[in-house]
C-alpha positions in Angstrom: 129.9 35.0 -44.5 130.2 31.2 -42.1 130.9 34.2 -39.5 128.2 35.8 -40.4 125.7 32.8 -40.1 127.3 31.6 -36.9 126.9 34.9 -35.3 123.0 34.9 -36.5 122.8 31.3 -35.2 121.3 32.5 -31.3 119.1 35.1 -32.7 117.7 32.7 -35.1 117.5 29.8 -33.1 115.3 32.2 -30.6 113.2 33.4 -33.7 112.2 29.8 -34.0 111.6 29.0 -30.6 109.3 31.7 -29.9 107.4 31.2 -33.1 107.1 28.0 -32.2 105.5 28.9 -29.2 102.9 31.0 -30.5 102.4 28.7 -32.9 101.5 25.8 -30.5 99.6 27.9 -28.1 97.8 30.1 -30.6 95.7 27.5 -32.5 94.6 26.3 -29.0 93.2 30.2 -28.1 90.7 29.6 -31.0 87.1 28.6 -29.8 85.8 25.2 -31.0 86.8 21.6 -29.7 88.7 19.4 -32.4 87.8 16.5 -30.9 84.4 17.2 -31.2 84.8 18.2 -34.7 86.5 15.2 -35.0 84.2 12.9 -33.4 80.7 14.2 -35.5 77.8 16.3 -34.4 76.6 13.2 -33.0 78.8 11.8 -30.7 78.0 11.5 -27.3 80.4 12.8 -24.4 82.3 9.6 -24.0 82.8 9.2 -27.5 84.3 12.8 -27.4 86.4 11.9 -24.6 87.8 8.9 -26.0 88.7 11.1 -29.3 90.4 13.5 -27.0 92.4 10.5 -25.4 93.3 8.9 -28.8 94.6 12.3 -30.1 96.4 13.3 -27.4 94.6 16.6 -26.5 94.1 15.3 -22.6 97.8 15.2 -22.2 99.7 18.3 -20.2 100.2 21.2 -22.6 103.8 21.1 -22.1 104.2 17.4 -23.1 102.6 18.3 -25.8 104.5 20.8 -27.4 107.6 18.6 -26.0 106.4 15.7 -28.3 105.3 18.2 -31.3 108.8 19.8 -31.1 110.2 16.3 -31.6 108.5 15.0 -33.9 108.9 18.8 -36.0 113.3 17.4 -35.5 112.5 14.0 -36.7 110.3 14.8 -39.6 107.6 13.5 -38.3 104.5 16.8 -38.6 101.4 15.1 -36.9 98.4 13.9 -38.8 95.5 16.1 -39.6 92.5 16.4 -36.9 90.4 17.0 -40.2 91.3 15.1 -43.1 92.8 12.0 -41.5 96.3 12.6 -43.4 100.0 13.0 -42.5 100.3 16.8 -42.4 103.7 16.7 -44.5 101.3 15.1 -47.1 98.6 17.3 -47.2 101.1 20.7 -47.3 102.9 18.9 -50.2 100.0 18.3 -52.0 99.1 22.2 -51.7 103.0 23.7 -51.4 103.6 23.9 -55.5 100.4 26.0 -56.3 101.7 28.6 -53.7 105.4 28.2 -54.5 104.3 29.0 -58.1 102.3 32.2 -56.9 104.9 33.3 -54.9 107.7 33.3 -57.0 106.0 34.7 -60.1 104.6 37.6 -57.7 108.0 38.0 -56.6 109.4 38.6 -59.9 106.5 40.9 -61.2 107.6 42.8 -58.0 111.2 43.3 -58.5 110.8 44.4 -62.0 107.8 46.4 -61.8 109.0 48.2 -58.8 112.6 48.6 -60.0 112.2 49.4 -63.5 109.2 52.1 -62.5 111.3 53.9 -59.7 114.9 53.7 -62.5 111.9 55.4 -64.7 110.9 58.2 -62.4 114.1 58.7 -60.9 115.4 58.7 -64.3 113.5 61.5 -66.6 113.0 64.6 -66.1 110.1 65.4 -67.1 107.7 66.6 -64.8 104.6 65.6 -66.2 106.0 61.9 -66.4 107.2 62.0 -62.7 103.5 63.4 -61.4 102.1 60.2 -63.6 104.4 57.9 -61.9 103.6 59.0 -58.6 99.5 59.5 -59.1 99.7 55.7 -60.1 101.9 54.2 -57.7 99.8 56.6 -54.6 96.7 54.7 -56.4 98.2 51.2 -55.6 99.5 51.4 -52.8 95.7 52.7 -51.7 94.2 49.9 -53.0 94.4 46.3 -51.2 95.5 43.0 -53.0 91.7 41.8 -53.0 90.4 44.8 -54.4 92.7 44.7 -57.3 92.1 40.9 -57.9 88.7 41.7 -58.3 89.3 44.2 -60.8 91.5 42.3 -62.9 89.0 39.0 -62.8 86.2 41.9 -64.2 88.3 43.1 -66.5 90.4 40.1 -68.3 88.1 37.5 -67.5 84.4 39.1 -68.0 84.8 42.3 -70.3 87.9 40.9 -72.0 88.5 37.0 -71.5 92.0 37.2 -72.3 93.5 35.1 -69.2 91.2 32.3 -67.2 90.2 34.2 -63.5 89.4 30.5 -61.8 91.3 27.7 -61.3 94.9 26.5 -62.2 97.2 24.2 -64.2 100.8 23.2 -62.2 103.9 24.6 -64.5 104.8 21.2 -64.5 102.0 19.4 -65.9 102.0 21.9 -68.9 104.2 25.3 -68.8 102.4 27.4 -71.3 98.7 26.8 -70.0 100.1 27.1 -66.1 101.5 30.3 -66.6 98.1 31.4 -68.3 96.3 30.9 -64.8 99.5 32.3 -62.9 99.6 35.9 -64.6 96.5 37.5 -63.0 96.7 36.3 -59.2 100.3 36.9 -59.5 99.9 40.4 -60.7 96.9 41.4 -58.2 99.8 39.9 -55.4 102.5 41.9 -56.5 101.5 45.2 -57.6 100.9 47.2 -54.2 104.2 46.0 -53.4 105.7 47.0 -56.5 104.4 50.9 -56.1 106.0 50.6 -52.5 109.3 49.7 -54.0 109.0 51.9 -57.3 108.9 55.0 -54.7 111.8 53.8 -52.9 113.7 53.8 -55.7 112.7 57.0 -57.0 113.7 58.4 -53.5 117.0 56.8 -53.5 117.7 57.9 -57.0 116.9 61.1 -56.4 119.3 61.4 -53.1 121.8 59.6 -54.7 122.0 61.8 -57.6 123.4 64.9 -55.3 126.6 62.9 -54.4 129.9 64.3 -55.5 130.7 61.0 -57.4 128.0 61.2 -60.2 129.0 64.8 -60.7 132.3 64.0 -61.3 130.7 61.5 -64.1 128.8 64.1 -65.6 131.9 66.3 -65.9 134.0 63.4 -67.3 131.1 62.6 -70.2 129.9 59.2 -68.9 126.7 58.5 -70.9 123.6 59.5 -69.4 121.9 56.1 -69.4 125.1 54.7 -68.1 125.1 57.1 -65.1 121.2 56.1 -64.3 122.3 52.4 -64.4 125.8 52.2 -63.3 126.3 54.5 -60.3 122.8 55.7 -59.6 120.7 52.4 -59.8 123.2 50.1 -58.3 124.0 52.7 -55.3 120.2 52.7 -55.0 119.2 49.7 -54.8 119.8 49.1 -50.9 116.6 50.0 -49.3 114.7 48.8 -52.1 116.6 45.4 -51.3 115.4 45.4 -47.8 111.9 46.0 -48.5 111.8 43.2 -51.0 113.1 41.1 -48.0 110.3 42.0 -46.1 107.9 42.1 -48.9 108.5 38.4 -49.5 106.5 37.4 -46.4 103.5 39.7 -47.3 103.4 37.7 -50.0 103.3 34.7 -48.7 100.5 36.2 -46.1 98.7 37.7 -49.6 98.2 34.7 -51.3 95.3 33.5 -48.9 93.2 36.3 -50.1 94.6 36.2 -53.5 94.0 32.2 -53.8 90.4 32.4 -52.6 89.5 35.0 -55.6 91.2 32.8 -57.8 89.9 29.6 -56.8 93.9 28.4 -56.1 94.2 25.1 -54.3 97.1 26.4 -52.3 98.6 26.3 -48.6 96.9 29.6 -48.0 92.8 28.1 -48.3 94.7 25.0 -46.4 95.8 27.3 -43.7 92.0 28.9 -43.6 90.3 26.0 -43.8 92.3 24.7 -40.8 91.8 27.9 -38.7 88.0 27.2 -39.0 88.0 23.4 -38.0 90.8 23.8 -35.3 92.8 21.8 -37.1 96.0 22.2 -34.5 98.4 20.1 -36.1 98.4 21.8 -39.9 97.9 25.3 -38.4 101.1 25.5 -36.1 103.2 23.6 -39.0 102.3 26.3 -41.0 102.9 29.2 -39.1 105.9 27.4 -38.2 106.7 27.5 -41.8 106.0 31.0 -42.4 108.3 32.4 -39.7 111.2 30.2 -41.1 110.9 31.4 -44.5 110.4 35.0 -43.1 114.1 34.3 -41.8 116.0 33.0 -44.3 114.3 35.9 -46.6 116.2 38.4 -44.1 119.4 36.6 -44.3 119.4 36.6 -47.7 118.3 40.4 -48.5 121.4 41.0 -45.8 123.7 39.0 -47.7 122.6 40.5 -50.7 123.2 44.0 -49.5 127.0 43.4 -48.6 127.5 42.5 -52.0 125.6 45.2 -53.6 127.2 47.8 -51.5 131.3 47.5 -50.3 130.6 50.1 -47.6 128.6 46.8 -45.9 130.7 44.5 -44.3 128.8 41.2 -43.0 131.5 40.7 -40.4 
């Protein structure tokens, strides 16, 4: 596996330097001035001007991003053009409501879309099969905001079973946070789930022609010990990738998903950033966004060797 990482080091390294690229130069494509945003609707041109000077937008692009990189290697992010604050300090105010979104989607994903797809690639029944696939076609039809919007009519207006608005941190209070984390988790991670679900139907399906499980069958092995033992686990694979890739549609998710849910996470940051020009918390985030994009890819290939002995990481 260090042989692994070592070989992925170049590629990675060049992952990161491109993204930081665009995400240095892209912000800076955006219309708008940020030191006129900065200075007030009232400031004169000098005054603009001297913003400019004091925030170092007059210097050379390329010094620039030389002294953003640097400070990115030193741990130092820049200072918000908008709210005046450290930009380390303003993400880690906002980076626990989307780590909580995330992670809950993630798992509603993984065991919505697995255990529908061992389901439907499990019975055979055809009636049941047509029902699995009319529901996941519906999902995967319907965007993230669309089905947030549903869910806040129909457990928060007809129903009032789970609060639609707001949030309460996991760590302040467990039981009330995961109250306001069920729906906005859910509306994230049930497209993705159908996606998955079908995959592993698919697989299922293909996997269950190989010699190997007919020589099961022939020895007696238990049906539900077939489904789970050789079919499932020699299944999983592509399914594993596309949670890998997933992952970052979540992450990309959540800033629809927080606004309909009134969330205070990075993703209204990163939005309410985009509109004000705010350079330095934009590129730190999209920054962020590629790395975790990454080390989710490392991992799901990691993950995948040990799943399946035919892959060898070296």
């Amino acid at each position: 596996m260090i042989r692994f990482l070592v070989r992925r080091l170049p590629v990675i390294a060049l992952v990161l330097v491109a993204a930081s690229m665009i995400a240095f130069l892209l912000p800076r494509l955006m219309p708008g001035d940020p030191a006129a945003a900065v200075a007030g609707p009232e400031a004169t041109p000098e005054q603009i001007a001297q913003v400019r000077h004091d925030l170092g937008l007059d210097r050379p692009v390329v010094e620039q991003y030389v002294l953003w990189i640097k400070g990115l290697f030193t741990g130092d992010l820049g200072q918000s053009l908008q709210y005046r604050r450290p930009v380390a300090e303003l993400i880690g105010t906002r980076l626990e409501s989307t780590v909580e979104l995330a992670i809950a989607a993630l798992i509603f994903m993984v065991i919505i879309g697995v255990g529908i797809g061992l389901i439907a690639g499990s019975t055979r029944a055809a009636w049941l099969r047509s029902a699995i696939d009319s529901v996941n076609t519906l999902l995967l039809a319907m965007p993230g905001f669309l089905v947030g919007l549903l869910m806040v009519l129909l457990f928060g207006i007809f129903f009032r079973i789970l609060p639609t608005s707001g949030e309460v941190a996991l760590s302040e209070n467990p039981e009330i946070g995961v109250q306001y984390l069920i729906l906005p988790a859910l509306a994230l991670a049930l497209a993705p789930a159908s996606g998955i679900a079908r995959l592993v139907q698919t697989s299922m399906r293909a996997v269950r022609q190989q010699d190997f499980v007919d020589l099961a069958i022939a020895k007696g092995v238990p049906s539900r010990r077939i489904a789970t033992r050789h079919v499932l686990r020699n299944s999983l694979g592509p399914a594993l990738v596309a949670i890998g890739i997933r992952f970052g549609d979540l992450l990309a998710g959540a800033v629809v998903i927080e606004a309909i849910f009134a969330r205070n996470g990075l993703g209204q940051l990163a939005v309410a950033s985009a509109q004000t020009a705010d350079y330095p918390v934009v590129q730190v985030l999209i920054v962020g966004a590629v790395l975790i994009a990454v080390a989710a890819q490392l991992l799901t290939e990691i993950g995948l060797a040990r799943l399946d002995p035919r892959v060898r990481l070296e």
